[in-house]
DSSP file (Angstrom, degrees, kcal/mol; ACC not computed):
  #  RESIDUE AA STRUCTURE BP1 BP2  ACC     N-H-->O    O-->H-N    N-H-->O    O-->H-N    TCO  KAPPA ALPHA  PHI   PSI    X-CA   Y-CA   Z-CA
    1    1 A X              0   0    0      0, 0.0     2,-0.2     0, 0.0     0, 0.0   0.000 360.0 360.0 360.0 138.7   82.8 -210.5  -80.5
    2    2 A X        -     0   0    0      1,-0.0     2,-0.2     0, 0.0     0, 0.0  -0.586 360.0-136.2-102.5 163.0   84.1 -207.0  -80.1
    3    3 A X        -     0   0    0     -2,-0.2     2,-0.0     1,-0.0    -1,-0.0  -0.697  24.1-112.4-106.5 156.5   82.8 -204.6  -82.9
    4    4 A X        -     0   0    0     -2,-0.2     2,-0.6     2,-0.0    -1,-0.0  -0.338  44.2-122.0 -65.9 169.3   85.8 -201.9  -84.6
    5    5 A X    >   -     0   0    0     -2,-0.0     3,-2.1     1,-0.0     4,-0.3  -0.997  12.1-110.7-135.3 132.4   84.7 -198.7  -83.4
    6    6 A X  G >> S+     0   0    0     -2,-0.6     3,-1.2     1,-0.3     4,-0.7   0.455 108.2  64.4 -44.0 -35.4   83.9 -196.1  -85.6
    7    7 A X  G >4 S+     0   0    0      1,-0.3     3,-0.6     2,-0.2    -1,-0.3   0.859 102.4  52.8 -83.5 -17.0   86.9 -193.7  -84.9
    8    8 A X  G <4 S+     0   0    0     -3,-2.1    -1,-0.3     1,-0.2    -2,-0.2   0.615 116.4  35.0 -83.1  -1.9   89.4 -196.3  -86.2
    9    9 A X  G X4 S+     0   0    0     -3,-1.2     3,-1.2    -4,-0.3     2,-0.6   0.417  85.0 112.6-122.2  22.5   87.8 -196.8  -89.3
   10   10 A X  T << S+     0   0    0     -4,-0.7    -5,-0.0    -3,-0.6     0, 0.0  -0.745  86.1  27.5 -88.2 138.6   86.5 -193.2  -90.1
   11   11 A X  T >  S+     0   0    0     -2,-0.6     3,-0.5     0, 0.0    -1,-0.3   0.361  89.5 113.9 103.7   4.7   88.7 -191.9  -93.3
   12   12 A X  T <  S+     0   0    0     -3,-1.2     2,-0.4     1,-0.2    -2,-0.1   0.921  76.3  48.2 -48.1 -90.8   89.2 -195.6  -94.5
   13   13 A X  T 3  S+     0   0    0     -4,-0.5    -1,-0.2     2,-0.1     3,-0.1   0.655  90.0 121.3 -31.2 -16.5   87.1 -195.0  -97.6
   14   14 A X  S <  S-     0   0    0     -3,-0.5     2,-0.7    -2,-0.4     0, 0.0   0.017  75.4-107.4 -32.5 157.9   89.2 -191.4  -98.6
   15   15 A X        -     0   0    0      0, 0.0     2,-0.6     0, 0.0    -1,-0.1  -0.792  40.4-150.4 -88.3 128.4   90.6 -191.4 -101.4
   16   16 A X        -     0   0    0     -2,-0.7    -3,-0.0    -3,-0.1     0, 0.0  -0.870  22.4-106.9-116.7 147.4   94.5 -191.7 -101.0
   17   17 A X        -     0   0    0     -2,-0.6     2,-0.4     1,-0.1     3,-0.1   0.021  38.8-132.2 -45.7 169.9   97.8 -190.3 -103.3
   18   18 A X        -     0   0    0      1,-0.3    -1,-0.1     3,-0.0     5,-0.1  -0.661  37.3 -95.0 -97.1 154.9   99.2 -193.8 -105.0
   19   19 A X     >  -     0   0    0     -2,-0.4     4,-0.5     1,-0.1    -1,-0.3  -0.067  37.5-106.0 -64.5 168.4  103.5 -193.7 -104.4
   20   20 A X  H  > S+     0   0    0      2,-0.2     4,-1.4     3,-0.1    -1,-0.1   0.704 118.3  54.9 -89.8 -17.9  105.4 -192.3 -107.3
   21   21 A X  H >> S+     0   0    0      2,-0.2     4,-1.0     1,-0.2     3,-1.0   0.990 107.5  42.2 -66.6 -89.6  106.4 -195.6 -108.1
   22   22 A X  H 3> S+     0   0    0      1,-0.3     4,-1.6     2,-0.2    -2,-0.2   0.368 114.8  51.6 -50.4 -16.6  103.3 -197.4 -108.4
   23   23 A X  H 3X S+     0   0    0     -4,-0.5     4,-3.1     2,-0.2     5,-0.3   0.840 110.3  51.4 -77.8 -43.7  101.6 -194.3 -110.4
   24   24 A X  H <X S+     0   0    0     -4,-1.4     4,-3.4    -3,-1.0     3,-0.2   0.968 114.1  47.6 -51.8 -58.6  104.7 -194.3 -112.9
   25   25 A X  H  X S+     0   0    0     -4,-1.0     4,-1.9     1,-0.2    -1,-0.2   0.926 109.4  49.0 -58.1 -47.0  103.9 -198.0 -113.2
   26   26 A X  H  X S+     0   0    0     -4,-1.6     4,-2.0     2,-0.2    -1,-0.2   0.847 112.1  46.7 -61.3 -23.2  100.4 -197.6 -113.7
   27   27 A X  H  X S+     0   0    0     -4,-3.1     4,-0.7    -3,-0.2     5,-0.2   0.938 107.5  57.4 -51.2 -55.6  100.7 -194.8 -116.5
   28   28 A X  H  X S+     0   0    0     -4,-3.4     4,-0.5    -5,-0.3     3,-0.4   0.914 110.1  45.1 -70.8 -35.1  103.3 -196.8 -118.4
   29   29 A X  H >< S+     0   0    0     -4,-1.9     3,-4.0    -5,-0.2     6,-0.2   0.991 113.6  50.7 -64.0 -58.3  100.7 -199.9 -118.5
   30   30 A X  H 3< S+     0   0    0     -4,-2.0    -2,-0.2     1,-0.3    -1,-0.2   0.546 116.3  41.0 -60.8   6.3   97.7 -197.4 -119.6
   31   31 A X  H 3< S+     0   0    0     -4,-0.7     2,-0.6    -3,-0.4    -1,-0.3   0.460  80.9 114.1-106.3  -8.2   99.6 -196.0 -122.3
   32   32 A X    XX  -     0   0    0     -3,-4.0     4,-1.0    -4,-0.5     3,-0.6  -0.482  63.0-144.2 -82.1 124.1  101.3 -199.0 -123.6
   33   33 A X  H >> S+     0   0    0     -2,-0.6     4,-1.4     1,-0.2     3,-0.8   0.790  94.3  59.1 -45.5 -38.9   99.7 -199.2 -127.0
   34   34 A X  H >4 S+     0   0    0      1,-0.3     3,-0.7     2,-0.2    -1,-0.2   0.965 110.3  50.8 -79.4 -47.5   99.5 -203.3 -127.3
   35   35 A X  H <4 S+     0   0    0     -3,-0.6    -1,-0.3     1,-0.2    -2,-0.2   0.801  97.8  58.7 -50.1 -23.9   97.3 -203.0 -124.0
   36   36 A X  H << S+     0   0    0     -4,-1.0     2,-0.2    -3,-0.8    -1,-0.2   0.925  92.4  92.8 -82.2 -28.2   94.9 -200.4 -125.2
   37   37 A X  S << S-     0   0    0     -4,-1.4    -3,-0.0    -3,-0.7     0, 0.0  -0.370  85.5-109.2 -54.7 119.4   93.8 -203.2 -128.6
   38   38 A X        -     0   0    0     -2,-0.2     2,-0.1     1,-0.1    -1,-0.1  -0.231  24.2-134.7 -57.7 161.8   91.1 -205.1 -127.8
   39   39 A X        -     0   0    0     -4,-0.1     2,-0.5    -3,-0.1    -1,-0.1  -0.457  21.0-117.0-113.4-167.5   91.8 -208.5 -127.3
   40   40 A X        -     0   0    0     -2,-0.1     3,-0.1     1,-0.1     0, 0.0  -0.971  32.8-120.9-114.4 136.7   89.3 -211.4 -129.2
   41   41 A X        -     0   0    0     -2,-0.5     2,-0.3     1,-0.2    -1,-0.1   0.173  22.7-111.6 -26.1 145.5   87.2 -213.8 -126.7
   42   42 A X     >  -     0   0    0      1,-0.1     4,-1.6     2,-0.0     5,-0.2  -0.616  35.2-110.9 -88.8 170.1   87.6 -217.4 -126.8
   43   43 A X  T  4 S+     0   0    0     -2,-0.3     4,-0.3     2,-0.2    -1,-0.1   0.655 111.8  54.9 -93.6  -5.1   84.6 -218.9 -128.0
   44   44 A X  T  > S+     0   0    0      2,-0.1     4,-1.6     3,-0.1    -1,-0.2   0.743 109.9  49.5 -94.3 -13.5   83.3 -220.6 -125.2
   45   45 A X  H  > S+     0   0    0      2,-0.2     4,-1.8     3,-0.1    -2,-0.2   0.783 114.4  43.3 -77.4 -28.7   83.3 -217.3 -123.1
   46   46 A X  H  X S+     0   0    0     -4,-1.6     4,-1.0     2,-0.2    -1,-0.1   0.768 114.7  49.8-100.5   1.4   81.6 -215.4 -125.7
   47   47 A X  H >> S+     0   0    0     -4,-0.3     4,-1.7     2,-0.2     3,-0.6   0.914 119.9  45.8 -68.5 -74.2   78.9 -218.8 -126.3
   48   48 A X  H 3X S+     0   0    0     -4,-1.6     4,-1.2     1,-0.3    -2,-0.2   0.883 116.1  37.7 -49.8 -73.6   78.7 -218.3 -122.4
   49   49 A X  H 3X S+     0   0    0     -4,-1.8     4,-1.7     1,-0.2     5,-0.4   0.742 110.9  62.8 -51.5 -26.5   78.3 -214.6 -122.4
   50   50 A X  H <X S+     0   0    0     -4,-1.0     4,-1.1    -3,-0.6    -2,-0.2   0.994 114.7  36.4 -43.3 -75.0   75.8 -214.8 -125.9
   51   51 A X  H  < S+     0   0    0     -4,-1.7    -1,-0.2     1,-0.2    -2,-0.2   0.559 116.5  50.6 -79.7   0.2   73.3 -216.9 -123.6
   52   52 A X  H  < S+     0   0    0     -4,-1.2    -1,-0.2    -5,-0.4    -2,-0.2   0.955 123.6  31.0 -76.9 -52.1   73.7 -215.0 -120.0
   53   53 A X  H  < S+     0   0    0     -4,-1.7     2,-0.4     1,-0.3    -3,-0.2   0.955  87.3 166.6-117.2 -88.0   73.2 -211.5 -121.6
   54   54 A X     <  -     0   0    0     -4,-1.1    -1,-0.3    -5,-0.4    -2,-0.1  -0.863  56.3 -60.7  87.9-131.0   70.9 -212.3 -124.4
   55   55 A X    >>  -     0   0    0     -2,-0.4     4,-2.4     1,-0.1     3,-1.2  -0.732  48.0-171.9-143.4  74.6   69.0 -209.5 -126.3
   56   56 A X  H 3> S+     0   0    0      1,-0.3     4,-2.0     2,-0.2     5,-0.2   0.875  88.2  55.1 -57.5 -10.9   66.7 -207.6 -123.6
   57   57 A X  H 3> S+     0   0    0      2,-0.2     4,-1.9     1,-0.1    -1,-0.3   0.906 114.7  42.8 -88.0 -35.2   64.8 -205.4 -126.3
   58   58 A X  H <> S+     0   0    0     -3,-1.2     4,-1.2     2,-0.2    -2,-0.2   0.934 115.7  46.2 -78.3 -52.3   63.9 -209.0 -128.0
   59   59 A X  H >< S+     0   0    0     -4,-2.4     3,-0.6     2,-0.2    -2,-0.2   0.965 121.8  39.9 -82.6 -61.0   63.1 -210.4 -124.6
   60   60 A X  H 3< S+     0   0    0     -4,-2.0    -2,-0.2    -5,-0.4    -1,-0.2   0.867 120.1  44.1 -58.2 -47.6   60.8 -206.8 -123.8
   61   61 A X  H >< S+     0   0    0     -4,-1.9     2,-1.1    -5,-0.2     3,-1.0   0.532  85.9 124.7 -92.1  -2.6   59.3 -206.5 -127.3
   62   62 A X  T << S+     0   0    0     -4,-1.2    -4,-0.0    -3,-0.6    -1,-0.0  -0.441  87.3   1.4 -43.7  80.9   58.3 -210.4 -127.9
   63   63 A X  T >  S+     0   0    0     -2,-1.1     3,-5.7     0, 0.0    -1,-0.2   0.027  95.3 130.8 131.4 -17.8   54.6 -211.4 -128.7
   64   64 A X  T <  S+     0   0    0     -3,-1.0    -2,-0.1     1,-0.3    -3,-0.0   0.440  72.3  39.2 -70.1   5.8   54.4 -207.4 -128.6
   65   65 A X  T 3  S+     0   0    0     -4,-0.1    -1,-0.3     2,-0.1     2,-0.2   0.121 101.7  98.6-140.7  16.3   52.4 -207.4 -132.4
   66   66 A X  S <  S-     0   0    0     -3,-5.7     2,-0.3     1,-0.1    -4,-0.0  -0.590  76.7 -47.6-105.5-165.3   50.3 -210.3 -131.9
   67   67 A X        +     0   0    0     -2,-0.2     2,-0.2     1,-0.0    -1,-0.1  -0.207  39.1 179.7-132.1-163.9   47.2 -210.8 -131.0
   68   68 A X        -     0   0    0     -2,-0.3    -1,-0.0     1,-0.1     2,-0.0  -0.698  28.2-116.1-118.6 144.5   45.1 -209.6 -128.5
   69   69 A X        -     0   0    0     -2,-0.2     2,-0.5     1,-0.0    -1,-0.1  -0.255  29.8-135.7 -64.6 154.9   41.4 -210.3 -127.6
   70   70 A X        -     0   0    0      1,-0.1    -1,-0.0     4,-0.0     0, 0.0  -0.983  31.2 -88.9-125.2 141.7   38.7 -207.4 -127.8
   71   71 A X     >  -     0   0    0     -2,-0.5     4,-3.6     1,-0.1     5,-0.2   0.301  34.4-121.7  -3.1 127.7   36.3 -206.7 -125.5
   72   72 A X  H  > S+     0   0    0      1,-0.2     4,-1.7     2,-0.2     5,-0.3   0.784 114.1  53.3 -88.7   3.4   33.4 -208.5 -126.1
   73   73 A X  H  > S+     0   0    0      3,-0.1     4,-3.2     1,-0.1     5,-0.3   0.906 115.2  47.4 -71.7 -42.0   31.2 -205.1 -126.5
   74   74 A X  H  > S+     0   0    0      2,-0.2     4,-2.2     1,-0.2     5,-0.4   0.980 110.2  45.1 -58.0 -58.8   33.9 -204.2 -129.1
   75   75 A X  H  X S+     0   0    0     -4,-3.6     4,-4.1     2,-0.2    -1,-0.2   0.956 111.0  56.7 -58.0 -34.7   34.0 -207.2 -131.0
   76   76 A X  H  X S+     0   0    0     -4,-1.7     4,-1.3    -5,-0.2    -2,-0.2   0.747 116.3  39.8 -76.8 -18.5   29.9 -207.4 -131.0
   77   77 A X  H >X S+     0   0    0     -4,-3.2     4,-2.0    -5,-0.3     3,-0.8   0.992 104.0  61.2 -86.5 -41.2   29.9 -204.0 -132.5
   78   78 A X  H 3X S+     0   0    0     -4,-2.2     4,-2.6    -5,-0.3     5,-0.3   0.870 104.5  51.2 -16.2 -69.2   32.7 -204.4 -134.7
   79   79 A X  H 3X S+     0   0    0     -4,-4.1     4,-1.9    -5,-0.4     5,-0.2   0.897 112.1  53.8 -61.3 -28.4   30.6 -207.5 -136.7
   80   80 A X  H <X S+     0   0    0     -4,-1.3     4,-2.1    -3,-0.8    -2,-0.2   0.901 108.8  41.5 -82.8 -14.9   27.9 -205.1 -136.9
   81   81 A X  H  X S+     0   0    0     -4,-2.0     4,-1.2     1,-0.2    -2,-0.2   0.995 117.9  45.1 -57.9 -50.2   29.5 -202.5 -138.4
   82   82 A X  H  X S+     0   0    0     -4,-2.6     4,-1.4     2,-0.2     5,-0.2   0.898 116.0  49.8 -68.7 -34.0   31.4 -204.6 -140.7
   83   83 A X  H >X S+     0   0    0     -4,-1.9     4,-3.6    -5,-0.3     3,-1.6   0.996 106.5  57.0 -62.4 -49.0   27.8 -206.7 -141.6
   84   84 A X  H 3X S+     0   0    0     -4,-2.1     4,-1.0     1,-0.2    -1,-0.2   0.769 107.2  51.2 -62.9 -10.2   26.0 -203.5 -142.1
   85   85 A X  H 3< S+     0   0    0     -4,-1.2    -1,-0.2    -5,-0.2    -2,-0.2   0.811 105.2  50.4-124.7  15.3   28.6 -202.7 -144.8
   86   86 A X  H X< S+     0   0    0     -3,-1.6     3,-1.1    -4,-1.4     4,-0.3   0.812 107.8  52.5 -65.2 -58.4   28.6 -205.3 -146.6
   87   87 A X  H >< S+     0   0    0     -4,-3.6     3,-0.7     1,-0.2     4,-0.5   0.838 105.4  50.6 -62.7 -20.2   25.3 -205.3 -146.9
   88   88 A X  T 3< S+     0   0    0     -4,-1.0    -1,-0.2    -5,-0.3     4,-0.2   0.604 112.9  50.7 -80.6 -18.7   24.9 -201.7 -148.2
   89   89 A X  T <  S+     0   0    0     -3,-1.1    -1,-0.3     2,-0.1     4,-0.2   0.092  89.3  77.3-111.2  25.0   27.7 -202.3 -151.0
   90   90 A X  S X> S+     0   0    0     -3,-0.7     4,-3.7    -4,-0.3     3,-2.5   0.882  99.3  48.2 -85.7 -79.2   26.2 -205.9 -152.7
   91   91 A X  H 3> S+     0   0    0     -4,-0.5     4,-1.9     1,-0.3     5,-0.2   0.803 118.6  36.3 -32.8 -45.2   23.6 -203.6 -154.5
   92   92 A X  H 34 S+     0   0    0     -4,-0.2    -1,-0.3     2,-0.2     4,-0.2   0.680 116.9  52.9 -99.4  -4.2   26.2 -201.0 -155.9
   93   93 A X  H <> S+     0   0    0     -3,-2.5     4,-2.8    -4,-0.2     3,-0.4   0.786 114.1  44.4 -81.4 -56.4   28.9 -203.7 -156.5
   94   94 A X  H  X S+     0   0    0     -4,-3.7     4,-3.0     1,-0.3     5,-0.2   0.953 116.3  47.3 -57.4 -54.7   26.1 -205.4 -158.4
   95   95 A X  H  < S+     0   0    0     -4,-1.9    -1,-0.3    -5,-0.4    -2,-0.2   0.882 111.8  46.0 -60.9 -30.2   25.1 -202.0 -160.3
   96   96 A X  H >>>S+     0   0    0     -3,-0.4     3,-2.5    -5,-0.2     4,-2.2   0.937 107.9  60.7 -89.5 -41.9   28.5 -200.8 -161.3
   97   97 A X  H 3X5S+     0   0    0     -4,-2.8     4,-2.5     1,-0.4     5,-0.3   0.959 109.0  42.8 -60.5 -48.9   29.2 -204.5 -162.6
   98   98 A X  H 3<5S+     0   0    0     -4,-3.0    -1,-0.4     1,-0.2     4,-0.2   0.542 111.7  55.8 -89.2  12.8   26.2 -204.3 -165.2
   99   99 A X  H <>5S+     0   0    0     -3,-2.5     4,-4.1    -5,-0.2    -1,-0.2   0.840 104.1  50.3 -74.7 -47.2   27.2 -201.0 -166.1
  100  100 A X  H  X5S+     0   0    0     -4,-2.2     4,-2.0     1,-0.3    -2,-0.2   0.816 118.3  39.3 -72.9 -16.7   30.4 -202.0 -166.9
  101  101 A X  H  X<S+     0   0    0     -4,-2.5     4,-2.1    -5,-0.5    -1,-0.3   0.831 107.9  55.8 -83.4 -19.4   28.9 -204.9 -169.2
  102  102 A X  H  >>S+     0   0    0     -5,-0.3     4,-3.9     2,-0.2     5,-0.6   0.850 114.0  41.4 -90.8 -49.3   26.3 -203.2 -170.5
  103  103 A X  H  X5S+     0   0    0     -4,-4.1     4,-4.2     1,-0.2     5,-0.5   0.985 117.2  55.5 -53.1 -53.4   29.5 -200.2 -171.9
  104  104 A X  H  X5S+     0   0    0     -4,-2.0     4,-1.8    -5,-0.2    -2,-0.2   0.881 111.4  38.9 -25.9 -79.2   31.3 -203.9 -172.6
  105  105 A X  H  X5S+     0   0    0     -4,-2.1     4,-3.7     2,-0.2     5,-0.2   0.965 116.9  52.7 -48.4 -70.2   28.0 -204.9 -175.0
  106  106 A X  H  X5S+     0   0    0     -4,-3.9     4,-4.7     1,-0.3     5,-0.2   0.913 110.4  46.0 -37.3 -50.2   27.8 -201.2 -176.5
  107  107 A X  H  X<S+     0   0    0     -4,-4.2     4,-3.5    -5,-0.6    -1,-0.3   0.980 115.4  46.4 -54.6 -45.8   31.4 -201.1 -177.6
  108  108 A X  H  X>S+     0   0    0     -4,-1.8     4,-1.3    -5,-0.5     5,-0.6   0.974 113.0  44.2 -75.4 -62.7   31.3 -204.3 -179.0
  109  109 A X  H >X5S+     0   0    0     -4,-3.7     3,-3.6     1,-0.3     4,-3.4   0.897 113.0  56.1 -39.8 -59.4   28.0 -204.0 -181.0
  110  110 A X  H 3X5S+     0   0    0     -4,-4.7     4,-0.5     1,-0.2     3,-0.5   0.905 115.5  38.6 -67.8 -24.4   29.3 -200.1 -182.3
  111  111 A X  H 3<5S+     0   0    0     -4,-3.5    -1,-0.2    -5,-0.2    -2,-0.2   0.379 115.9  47.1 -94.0  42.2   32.5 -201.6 -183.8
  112  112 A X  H <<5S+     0   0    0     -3,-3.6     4,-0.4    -4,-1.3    -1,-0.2   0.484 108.5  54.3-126.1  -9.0   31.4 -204.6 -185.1
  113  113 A X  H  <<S+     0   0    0     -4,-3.4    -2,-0.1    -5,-0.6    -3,-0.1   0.699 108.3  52.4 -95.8 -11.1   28.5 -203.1 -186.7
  114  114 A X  S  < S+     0   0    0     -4,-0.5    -1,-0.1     1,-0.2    -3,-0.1   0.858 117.3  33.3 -74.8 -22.4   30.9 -200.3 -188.7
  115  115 A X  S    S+     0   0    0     -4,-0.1     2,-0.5     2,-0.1    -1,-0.2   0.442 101.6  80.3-134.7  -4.9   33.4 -202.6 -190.2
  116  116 A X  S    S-     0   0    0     -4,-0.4    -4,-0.0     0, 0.0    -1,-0.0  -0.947  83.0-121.5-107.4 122.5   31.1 -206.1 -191.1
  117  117 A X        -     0   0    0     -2,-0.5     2,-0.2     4,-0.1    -2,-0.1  -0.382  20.2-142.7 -74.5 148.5   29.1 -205.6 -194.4
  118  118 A X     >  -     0   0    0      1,-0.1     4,-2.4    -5,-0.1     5,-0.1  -0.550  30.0-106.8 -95.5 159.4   25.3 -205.9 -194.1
  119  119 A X  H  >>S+     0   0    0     -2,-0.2     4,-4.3     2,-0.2     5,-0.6   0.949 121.8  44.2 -26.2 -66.8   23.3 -207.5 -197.0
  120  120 A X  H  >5S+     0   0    0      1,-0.2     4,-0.9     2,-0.2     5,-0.2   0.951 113.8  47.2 -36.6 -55.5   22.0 -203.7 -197.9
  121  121 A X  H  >5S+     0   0    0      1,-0.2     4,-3.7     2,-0.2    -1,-0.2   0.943 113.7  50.3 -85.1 -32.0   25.2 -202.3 -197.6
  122  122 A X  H  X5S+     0   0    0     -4,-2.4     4,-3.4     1,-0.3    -1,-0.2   0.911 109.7  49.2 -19.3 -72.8   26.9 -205.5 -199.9
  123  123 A X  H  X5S+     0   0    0     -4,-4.3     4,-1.5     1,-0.2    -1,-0.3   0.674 105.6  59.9 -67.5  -5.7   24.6 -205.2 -202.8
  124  124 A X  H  <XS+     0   0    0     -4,-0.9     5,-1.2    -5,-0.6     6,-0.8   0.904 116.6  40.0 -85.3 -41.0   25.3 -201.2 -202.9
  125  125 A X  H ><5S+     0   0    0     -4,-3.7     3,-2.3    -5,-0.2     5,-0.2   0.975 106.7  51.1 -70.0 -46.1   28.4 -202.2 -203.4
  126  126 A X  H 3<5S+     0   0    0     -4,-3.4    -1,-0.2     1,-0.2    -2,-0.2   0.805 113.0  50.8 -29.6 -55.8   28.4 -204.7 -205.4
  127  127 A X  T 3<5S-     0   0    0     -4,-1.5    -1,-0.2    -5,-0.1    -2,-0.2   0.405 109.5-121.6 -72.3  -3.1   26.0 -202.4 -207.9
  128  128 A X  T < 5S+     0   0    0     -3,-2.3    -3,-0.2    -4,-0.4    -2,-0.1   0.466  86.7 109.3  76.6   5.2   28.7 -199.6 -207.6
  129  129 A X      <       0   0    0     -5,-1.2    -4,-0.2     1,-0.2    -3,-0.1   0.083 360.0 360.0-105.9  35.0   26.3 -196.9 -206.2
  130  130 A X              0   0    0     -6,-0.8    -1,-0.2    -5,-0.2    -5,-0.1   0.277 360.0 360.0 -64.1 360.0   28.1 -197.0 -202.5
């Protein structure tokens, strides 16, 4: 099979003038307003195109916030940090909790001792020298 030879096909690819007839015609279509509106898809090309194209940032960013194993040096330190600070806050969880009962107890006792008559404080009244 005999091959073209380069000199007949060099300047194919140029770019060449269009006729003045065929540019007039192309103008008057790319101006004509009713062309320039988009037009709407049928619904089984845009179903078709939906499931070629998809959503490549959903396809890239999938599974991209679950999770992931760690190292097992990482994980075995990780449970001791976290044991060792548990244990160190039991004791001061424990201490602030009977502080706050113990303020809990005080309150209650000073207003419940101002405002409930005592025997003493009854019979002073009673006898009119309160």
């Amino acid at each position: 099979m005999a091959e073209w030879p380069a000199d007949l096909l060099s300047g194919a690819d140029a770019a060449r003038p269009l006729g003045p007839e065929i540019r007039a015609r192309v103008e008057d279509v790319l101006l004509d307003a009713e062309v320039l509106e988009p037009r709407p898809l049928d619904a089984a090309v845009d179903q078709r195109l939906e499931a070629a194209l998809g959503d490549p940032v959903a396809v890239a960013m999938a599974g991209i916030d679950g999770p992931r194993t760690l190292p097992a040096g990482t994980h075995g330190a990780l449970l001791e940090n976290l044991g060792r600070r548990r244990r160190h806050l039991v004791p001061l969880v424990s201490a602030a909790a009977g502080l706050v009962v113990l303020a809990g107890v005080g309150a209650l006792l000073a207003t419940s001792t101002d405002r409930t008559p005592t025997p003493t404080r009854s019979a002073a009244h009673a006898l009119g020298t309160a």
